[in-house]
C-alpha positions in Angstrom: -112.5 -40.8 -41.7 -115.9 -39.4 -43.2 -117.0 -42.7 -44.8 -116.1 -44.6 -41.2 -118.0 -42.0 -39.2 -121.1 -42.4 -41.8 -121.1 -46.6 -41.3 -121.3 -45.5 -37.9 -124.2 -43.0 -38.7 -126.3 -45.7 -40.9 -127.5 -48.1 -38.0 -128.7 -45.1 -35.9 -130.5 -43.9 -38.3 -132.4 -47.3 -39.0 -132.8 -47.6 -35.5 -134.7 -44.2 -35.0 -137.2 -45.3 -38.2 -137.8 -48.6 -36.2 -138.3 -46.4 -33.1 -140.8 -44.1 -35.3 -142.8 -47.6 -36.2 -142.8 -48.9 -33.2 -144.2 -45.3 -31.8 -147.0 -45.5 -33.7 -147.9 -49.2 -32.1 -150.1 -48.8 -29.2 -154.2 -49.4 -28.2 -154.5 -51.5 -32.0 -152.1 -53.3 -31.0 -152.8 -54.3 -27.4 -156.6 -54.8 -28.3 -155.7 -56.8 -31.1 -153.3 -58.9 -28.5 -155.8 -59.4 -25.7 -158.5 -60.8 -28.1 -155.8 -64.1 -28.0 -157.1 -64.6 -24.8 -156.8 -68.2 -23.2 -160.7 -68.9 -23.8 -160.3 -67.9 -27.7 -156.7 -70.0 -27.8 -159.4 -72.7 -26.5 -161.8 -71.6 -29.6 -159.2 -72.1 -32.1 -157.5 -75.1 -30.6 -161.3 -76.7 -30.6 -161.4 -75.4 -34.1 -158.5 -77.3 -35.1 -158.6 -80.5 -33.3 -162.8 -80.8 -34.9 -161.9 -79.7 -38.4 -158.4 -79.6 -39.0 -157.3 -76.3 -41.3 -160.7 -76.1 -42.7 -161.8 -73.4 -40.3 -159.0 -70.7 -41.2 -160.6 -69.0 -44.0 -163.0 -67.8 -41.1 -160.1 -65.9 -39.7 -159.1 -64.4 -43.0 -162.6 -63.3 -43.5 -162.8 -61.6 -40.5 -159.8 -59.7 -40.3 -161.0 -56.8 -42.6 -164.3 -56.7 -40.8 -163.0 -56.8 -36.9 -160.2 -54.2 -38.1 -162.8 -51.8 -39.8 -165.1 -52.0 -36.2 -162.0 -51.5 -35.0 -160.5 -48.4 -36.6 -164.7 -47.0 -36.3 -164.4 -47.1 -32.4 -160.7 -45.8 -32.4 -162.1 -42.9 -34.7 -164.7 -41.9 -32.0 -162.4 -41.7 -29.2 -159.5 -40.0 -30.9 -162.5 -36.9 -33.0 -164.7 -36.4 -30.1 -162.1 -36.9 -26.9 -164.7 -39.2 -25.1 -165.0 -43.3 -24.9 -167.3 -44.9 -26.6 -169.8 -45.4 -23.6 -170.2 -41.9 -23.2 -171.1 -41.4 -27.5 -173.5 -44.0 -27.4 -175.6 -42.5 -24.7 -176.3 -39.9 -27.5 -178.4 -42.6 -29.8 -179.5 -45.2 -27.1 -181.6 -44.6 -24.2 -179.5 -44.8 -21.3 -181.8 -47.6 -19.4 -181.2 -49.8 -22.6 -177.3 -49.1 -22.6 -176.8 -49.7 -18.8 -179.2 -53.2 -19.1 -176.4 -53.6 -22.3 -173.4 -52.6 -20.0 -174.1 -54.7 -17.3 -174.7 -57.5 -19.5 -171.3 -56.9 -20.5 -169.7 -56.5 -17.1 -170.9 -60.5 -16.7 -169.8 -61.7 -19.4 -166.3 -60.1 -19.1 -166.5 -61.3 -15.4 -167.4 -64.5 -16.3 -164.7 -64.8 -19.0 -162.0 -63.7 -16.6 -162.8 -66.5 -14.6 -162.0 -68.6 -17.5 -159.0 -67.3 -18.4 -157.7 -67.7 -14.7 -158.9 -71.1 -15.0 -156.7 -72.3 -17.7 -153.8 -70.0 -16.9 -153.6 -71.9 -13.9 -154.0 -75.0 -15.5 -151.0 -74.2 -17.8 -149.1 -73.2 -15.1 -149.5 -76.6 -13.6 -148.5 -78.2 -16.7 -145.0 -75.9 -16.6 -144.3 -76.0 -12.8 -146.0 -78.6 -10.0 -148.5 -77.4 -8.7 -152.2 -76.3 -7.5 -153.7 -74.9 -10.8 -156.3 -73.6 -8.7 -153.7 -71.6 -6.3 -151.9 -70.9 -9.7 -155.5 -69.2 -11.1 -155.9 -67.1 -7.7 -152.3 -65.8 -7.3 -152.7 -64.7 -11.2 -155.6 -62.7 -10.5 -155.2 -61.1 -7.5 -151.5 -59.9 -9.2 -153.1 -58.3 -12.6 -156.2 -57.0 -10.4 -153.5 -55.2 -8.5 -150.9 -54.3 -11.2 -154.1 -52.8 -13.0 -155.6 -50.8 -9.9 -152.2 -49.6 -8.3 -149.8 -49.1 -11.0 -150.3 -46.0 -13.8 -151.7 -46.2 -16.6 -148.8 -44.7 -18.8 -146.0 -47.3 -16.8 -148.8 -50.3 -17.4 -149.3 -49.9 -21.2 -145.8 -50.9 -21.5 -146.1 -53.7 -19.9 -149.0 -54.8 -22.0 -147.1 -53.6 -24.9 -144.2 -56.0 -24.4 -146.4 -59.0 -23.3 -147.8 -58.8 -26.8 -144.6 -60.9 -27.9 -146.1 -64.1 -26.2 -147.8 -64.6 -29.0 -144.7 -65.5 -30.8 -144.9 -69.1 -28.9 -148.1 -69.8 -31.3 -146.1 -68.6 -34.3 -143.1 -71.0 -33.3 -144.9 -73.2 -32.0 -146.4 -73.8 -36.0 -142.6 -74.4 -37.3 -142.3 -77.4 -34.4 -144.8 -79.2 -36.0 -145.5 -80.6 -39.4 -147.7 -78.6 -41.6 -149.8 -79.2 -44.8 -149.5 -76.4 -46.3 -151.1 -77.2 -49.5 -154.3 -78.5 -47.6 -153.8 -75.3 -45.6 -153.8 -73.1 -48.4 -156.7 -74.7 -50.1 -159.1 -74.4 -47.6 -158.4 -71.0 -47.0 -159.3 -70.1 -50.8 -161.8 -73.5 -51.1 -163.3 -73.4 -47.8 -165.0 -76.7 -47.1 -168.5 -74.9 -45.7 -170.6 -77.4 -43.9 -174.2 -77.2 -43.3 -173.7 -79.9 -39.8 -174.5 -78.2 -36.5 -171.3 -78.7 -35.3 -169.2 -76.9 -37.7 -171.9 -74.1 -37.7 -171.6 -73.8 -34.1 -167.8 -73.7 -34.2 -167.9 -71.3 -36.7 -170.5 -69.0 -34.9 -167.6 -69.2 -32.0 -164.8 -68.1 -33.8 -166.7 -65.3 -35.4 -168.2 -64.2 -32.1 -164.4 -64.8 -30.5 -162.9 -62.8 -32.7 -165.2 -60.0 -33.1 -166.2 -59.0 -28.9 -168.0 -56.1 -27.7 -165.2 -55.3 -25.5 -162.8 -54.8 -27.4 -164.7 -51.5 -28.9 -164.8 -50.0 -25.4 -161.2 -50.5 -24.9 -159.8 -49.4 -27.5 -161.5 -46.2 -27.5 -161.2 -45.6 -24.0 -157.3 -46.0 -24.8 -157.3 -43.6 -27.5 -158.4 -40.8 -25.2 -155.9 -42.1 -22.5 -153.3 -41.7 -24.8 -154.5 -38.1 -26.6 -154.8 -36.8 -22.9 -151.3 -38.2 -21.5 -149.8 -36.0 -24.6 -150.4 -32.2 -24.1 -150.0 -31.6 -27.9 -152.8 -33.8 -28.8 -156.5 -32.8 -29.0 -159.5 -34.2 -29.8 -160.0 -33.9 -33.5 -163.5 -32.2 -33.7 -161.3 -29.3 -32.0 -157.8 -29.2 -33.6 -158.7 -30.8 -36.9 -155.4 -29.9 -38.3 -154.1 -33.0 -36.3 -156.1 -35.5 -38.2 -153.8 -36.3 -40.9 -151.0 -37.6 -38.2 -153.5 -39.2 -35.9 -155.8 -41.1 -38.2 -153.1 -42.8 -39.8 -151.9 -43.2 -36.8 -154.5 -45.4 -35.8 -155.0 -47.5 -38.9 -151.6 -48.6 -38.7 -151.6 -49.6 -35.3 -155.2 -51.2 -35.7 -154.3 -53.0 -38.8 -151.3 -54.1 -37.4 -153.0 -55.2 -34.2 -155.8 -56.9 -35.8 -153.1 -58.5 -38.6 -152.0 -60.1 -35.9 -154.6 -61.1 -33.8 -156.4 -63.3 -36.5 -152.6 -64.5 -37.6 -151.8 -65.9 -34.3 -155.5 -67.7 -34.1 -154.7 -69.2 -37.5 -151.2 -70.3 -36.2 -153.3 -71.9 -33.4 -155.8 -73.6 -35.4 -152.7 -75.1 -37.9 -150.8 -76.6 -34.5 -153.9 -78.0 -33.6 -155.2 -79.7 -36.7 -151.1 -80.7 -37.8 -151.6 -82.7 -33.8 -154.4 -83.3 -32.8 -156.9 -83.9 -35.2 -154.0 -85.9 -37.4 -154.0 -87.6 -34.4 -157.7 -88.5 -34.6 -158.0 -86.2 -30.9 -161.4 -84.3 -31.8 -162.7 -83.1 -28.3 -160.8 -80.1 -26.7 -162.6 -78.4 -24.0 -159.9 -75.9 -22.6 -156.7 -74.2 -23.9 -154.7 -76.1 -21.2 -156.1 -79.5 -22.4 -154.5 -78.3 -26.0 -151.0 -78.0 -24.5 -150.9 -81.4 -22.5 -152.5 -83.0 -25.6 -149.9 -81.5 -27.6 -147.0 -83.0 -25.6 -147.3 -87.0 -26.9 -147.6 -85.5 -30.3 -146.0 -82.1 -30.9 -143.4 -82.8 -28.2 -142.7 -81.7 -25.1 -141.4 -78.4 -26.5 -144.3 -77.5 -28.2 -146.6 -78.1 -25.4 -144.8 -75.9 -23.5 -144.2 -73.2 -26.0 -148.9 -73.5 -26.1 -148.9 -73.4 -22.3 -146.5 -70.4 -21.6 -148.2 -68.7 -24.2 -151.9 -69.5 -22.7 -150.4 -67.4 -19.1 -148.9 -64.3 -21.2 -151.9 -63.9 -23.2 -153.7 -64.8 -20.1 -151.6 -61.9 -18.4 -152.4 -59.4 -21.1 -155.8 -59.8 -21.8 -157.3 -60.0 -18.0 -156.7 -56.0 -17.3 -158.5 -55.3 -21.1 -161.6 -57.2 -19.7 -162.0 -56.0 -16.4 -160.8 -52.4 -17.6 -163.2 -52.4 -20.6 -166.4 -53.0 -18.9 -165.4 -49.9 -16.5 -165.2 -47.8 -18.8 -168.2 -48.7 -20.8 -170.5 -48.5 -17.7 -168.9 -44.9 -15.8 -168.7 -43.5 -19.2 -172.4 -44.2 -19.7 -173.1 -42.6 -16.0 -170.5 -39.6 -16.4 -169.1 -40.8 -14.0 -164.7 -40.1 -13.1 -162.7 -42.7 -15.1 -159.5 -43.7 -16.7 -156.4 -45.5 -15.6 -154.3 -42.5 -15.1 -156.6 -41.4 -12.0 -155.7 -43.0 -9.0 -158.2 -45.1 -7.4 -159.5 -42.3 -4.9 -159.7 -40.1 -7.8 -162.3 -43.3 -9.5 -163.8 -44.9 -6.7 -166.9 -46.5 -9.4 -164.2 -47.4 -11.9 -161.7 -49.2 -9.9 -164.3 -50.7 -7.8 -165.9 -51.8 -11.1 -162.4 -53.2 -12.2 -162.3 -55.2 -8.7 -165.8 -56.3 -8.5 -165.0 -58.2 -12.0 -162.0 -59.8 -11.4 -162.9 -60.8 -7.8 -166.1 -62.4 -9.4 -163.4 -64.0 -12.4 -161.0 -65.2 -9.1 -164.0 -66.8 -7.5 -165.1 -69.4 -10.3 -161.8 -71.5 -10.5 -161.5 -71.4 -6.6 -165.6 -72.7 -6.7 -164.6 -75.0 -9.6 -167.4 -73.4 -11.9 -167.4 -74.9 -15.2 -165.2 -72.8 -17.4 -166.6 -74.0 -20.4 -170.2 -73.3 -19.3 -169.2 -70.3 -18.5 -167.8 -69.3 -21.9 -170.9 -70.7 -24.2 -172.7 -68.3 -22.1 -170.6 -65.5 -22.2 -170.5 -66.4 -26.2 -174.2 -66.0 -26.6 -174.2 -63.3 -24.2 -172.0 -61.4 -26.2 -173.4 -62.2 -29.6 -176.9 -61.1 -28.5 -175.1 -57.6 -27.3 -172.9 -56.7 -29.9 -175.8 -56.3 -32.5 -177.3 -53.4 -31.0 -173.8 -51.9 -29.8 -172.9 -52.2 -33.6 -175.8 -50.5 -34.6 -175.4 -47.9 -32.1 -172.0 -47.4 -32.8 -172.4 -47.3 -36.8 -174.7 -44.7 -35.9 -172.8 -42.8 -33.6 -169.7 -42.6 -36.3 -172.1 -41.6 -38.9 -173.7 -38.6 -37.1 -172.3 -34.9 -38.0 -173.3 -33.6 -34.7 -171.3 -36.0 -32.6 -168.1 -36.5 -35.2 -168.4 -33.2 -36.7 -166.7 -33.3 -40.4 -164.9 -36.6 -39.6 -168.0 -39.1 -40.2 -167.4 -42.3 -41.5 -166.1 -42.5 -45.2 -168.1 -44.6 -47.3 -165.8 -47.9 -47.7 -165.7 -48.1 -43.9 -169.1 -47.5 -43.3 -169.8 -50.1 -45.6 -167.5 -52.3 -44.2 -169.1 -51.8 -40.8 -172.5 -52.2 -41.9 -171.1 -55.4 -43.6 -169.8 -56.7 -39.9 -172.9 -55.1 -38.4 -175.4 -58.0 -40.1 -172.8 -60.5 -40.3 -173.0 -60.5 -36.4 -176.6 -60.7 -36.5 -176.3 -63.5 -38.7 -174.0 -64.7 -35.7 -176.3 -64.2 -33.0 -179.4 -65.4 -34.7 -177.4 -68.8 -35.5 -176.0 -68.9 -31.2 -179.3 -68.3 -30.2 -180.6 -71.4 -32.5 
């Protein structure tokens, strides 16, 4: 009777340590999610489709550097209890940061748009239709869901719509693979010197590492230490550090881990397809699914274009939230998506101005891929300084107190800091 009443016990007991890992999932995770967005699927399909799997080492690269900026703008939300807008003030002259912010709030506009765009266009694809009705209905429902519904019943949402990305990893095992090739390029990779590959390249690095994602992810970790009542900020209850720093370089590890994963399960469907297929030219991530469909399948092209709406779905509120933050954090102004919107009036109007201005350029049939090479070197151009302040900010006793940066990941930032001004130089060129 014992022994049957412990079988029983054994399953609970792995479920509750599942429970405990999955606990400590949350901002990293999400941040690392909504990077996938449908303009950087279109990056990494272009990647693949041009080059084949000779592009993936770049994402390998990059994973310890964007999770390292990553875990550094995490650090600063969860020590001093503020978002990241608000630290920065304290080493940049606030003109310079607002003329940053704003620049920011474009871009992230601009990108929403694009996103909208090819949601709707993979939504097409799936179900008859107007791709540009699909684009509008899309964002006026995550404008709302973001504005209207609470912060601590939304972040499960976003949690769950994570798992879209599984489509890109399945979508990898419907199609046939080189591995070896894959593998050789990742620990050979075939650098070219041709202005094409170094623009691609500039892309994905500038796609994968975004200004912001900083901003959002540190805004969350202060959403999240004040929606518990036993958590503090660090630089005052530095007793909780222990628990809370690990508990965000699992999460942003993880996050991040999977972020750059799913881009290289992206590029590897692409270049197995398309560029097998001698198909070099992809301008959007909906032009990746239909292509896919002759090639892959029809169940592969759909597994790309439902993914291209989830992600879609996930990564729209992280824009348009993101740039709120950053620019009522920089005026002190009220903030946060626990507040309800009378509570806010700047930072929900901010969330609405964006994706109102992101609604308007499919319904206008703007370019979406004009739109992202300038929101590329838009955002290339602004994460240098950003970096700089924010490698700054995590290295000053006065704002983090006795939790300033160790020295591997101040190295590591300083590392990502000029590898993105490698990046802008070479957008700019």
């Amino acid at each position: 009777m014992t022994h049957r009443i412990a079988q029983r016990q054994v399953p609970s007991r792995e479920k509750m340590k599942a429970l405990r890992w999955l606990s400590l999932l949350g901002p990293g995770l999400i941040t690392g999610a909504s990077d996938d967005d449908p303009s950087g699927i279109g990056t990494y399909a272009q990647a693949g489709a041009q080059f084949g799997s000779g592009m993936t080492w770049a994402m390998v690269l990059t994973f310890p550097l964007m999770a390292c900026v990553q875990i550094i703008s995490a650090r600063v939300g969860r020590v001093t209890g503020k978002e990241l807008a608000a630290n920065l003030s304290s080493v940049l002259p606030r003109w310079f940061l607002i003329v940053l912010l704003v620049a920011l709030f474009a871009t992230n506009a601009l990108n929403i748009g694009a996103d909208l765009a090819a949601m709707g266009e993979a939504m097409a694809l799936l179900v008859p239709g107007s791709a540009v009705g699909y684009a509008f209905a899309f964002g006026l429902t995550s404008g709302a869901a973001i504005i209207f519904v609470p912060y601590s019943r939304y972040v499960r949402v976003l949690k769950w719509l994570t798992l879209v990305l599984l489509a890109y990893v399945g979508s990898v095992f419907v199609v046939d693979v080189p591995w070896r090739t894959v593998l050789h390029d990742v620990l050979v990779p075939p650098l070219r010197m041709d202005p094409a590959y170094l623009q691609t390249l500039v892309a994905v690095l500038g796609t994968t590492i975004s200004p912001y994602l900083f901003f959002w992810q540190s805004a969350q970790e202060v959403e999240e230490q004040e929606a518990a009542p036993q958590d503090a900020p660090l630089k005052v209850a530095p007793a909780q550090a222990g628990r809370q720093l690990r508990k965000v370089r699992i999460d942003t590890v993880v996050g991040m881990a999977l972020s750059n994963l799913v881009g290289i399960f992206i590029m590897l469907t692409t270049a197995a397809t398309l560029h097998q297929a001698g198909i070099r030219d992809i301008e959007s991530a909906a032009q990746a699914a239909q292509a896919l469909k002759p090639i892959g399948g029809s169940f592969a092209s759909a597994l790309f274009a439902g993914g291209i709406i989830g992600t879609g779905l996930l990564a729209i509120p992280v824009l348009a939230a993101s740039c709120a933050y950053a620019l009522t954090g920089a005026l002190g102004l009220e903030r946060g998506l626990e507040k309800k919107p009378q509570a806010a009036p700047a930072f929900y109007g901010t969330i609405a101005l964006a994706t109102a201005i992101g609604i308007l350029l499919p319904v206008l049939h703007v370019n979406a891929m004009r739109a992202l090479v300038l929101t590329a070197v838009v955002n290339g151009v602004i994460a240098v300084p950003l970096l700089i302040a924010l490698m700054k900010v995590a290295q000053s006793t006065s704002v983090m107190g006795e939790f300033t940066l160790g020295r591997g990941l101040a190295m590591a930032g300083w590392t990502t800091t000029a590898l993105m001004t490698l990046a802008a130089f070479g957008l700019l060129l």
